[in-house]
C-alpha positions as CSV (number, residue, x, y, z in Angstrom):
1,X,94.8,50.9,-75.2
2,X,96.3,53.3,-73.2
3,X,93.6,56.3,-74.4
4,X,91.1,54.6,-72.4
5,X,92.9,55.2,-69.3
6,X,92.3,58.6,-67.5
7,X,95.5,59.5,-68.0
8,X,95.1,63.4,-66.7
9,X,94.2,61.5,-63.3
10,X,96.8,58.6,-62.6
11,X,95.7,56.7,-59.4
12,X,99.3,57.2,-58.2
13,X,102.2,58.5,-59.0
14,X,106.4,57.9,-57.9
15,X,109.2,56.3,-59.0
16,X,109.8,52.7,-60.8
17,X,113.3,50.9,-60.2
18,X,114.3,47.3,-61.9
19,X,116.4,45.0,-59.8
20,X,116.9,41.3,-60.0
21,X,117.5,38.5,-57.9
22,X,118.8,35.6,-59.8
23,X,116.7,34.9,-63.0
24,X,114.2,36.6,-62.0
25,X,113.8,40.5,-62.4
26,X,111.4,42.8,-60.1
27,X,109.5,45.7,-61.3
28,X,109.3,47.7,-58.1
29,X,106.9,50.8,-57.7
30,X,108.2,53.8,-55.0
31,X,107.5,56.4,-53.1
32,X,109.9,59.2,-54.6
33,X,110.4,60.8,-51.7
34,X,110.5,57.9,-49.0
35,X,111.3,54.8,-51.0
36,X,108.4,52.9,-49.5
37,X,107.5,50.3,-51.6
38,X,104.1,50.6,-53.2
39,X,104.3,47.3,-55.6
40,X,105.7,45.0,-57.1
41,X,105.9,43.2,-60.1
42,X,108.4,40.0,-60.6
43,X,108.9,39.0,-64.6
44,X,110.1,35.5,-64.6
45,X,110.1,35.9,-68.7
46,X,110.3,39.1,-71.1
47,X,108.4,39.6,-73.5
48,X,105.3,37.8,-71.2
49,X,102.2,37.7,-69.3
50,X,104.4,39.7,-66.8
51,X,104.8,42.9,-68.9
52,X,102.9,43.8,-71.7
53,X,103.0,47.2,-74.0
54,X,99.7,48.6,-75.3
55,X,98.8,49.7,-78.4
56,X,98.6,53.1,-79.4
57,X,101.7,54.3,-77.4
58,X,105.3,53.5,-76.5
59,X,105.2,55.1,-72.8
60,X,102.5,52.6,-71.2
61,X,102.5,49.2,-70.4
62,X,100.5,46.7,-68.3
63,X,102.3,45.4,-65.7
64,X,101.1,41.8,-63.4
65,X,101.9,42.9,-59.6
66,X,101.9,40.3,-56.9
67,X,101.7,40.8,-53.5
68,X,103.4,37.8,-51.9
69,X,100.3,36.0,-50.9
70,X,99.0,34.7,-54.0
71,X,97.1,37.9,-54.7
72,X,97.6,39.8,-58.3
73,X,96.5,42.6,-59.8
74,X,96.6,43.9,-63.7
75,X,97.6,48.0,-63.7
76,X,98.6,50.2,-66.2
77,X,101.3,52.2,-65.7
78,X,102.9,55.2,-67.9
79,X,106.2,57.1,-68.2
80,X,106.1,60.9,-68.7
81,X,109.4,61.1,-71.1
82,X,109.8,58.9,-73.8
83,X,113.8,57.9,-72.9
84,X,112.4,56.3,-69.6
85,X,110.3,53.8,-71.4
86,X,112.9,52.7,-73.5
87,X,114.9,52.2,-70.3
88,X,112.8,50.4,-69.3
89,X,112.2,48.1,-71.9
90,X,116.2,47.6,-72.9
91,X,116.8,46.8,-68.6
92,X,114.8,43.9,-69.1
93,X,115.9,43.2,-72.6
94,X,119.7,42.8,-71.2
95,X,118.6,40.8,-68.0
96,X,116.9,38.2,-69.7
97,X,119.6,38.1,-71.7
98,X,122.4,37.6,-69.4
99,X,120.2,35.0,-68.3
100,X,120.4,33.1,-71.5
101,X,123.9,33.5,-71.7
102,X,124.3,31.5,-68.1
103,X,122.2,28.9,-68.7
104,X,123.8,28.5,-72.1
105,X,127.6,28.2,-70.6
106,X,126.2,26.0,-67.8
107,X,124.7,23.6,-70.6
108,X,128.3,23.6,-72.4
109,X,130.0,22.8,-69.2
110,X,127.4,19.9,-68.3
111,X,128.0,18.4,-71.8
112,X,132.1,19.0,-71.4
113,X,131.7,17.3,-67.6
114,X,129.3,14.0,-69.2
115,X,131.5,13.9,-72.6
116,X,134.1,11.2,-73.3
117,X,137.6,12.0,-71.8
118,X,140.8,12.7,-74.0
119,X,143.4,10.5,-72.6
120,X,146.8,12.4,-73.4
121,X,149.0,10.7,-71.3
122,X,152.0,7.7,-72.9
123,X,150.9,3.9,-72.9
124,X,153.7,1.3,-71.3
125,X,156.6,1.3,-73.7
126,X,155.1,4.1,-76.3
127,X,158.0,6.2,-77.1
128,X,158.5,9.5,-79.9
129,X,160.9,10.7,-81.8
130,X,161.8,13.8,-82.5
131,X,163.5,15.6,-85.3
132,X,165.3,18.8,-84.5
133,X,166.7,20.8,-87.3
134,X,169.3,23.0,-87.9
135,X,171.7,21.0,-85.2
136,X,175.0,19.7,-86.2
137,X,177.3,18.1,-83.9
138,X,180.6,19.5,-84.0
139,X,183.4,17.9,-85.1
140,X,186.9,17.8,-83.6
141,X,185.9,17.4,-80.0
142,X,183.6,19.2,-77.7
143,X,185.2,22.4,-76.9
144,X,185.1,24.8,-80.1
145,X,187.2,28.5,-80.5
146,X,186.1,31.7,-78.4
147,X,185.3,34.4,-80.4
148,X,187.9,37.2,-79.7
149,X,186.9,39.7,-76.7
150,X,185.4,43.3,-78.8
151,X,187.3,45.9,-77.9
152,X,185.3,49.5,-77.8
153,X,182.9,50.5,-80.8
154,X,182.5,46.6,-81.3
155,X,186.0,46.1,-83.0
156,X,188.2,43.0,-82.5
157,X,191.3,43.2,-80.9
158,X,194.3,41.4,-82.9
159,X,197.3,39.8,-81.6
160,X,200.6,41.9,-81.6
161,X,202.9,41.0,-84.8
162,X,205.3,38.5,-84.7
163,X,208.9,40.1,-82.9
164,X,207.1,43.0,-80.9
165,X,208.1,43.1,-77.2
166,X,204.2,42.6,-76.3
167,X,204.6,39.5,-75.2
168,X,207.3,40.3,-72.5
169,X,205.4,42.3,-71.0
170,X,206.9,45.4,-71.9
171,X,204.9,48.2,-73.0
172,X,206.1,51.5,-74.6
173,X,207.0,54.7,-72.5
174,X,204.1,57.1,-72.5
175,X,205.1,60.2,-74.0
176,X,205.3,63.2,-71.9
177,X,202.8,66.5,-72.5
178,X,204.6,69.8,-71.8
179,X,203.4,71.4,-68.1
180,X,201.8,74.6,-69.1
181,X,203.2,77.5,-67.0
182,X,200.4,79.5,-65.0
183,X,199.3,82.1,-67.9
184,X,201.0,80.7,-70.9
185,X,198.9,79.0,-73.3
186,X,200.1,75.8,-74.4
187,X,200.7,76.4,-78.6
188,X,201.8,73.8,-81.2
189,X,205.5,75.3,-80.8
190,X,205.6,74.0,-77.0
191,X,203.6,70.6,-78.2
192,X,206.0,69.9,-81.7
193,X,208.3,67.0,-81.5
194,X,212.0,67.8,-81.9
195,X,213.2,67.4,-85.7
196,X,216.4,65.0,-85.4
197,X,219.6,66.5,-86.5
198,X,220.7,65.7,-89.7
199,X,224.1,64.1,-90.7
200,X,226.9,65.9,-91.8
201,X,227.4,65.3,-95.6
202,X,230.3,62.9,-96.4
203,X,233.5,64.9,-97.6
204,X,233.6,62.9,-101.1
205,X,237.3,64.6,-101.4
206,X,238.9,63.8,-98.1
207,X,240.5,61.0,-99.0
208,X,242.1,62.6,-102.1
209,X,243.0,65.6,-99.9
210,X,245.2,63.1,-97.5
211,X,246.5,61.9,-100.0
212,X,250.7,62.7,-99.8
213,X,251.4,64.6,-103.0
């Protein structure tokens, strides 16, 4: 029970980092000004002997440090604001899990490795078929009609009628634009095409008229 502690007089005071080293994690006590290292506490497994919460509070816990020559030591130690213990408790939480999550994929690996082998590969003379649809051979030999060249805006170009002079080669004369004179607009009168000249009516009476008498 942390009430038993004198808690208005800790023995010492400083700062408490986590690390790890493999599976193993290390509660290390600090100086919080030099860093020197006070104690230490390695937890091999969480919840355990290693770290243990009293009571009648959720900022204390008992901690095992070790000293590196066999030596240990039970102390109670205490965080001022709530947030740090929890911290604390969810670094070890996610530790210890990452370390079941490792040995659990190493266990799956070791099984895959020892399992039987899937043999995948064609015995002598095994042979498959396989059945392709939608494919038609074509009939009528192998080459088969081009599709017309587009011409612009995606539209087809046709052949010239029958009796056009396209296929001599001959192409019709462009038709001449008016020059525009500096300062003179160019107007539909300059840009109309010339009306052709009608033919003189027939004289239905001419005949009669050279007629002798």
């Amino acid at each position: 029970r942390a009430a038993e502690w004198q808690l208005d007089q800790p023995a010492w005071s400083g700062r408490l980092r986590i690390t790890a080293k493999g599976s193993t994690a290390f509660i290390k006590l600090e100086d919080k000004t030099s860093g020197e290292l006070f104690a230490q506490a390695p937890v091999e497994q969480f919840p355990g002997i290693a770290v243990e919460s009293v009571t009648d509070s959720s900022r204390y816990f008992v901690i095992r440090i070790e000293d590196g020559n066999g030596r240990r030591a039970f102390i109670g130690v205490g965080f001022v604001d709530r947030g740090d213990a929890f911290d604390f408790n969810v670094a070890l939480q996610d530790h210890f899990k990452w370390v079941r999550q490792q040995s659990e994929l190493a266990r799956q690996a070791q099984d895959l490795e020892q399992g039987p082998k899937l043999d995948l590969g064609f015995k002598e003379g095994q042979t498959i078929k396989l059945s392709i649809a939608n494919m038609k051979k074509k009939e009528g030999g192998t080459g088969g009609t081009r599709p017309r060249p587009a011409g612009p805006g995606g539209l087809s170009l046709l052949p010239p009628p029958p009796g056009g002079k396209s296929g001599s080669g001959e192409r019709p004369a462009p038709l001449s634009t008016p020059a525009q004179l500096p300062g003179t607009p160019i107007t539909d009168s300059l840009l109309s095409w010339p009306q052709p000249t009608a033919a003189p009516a027939p004289d239905v009476w001419g005949d009669f008229a050279k007629a002798s008498g």
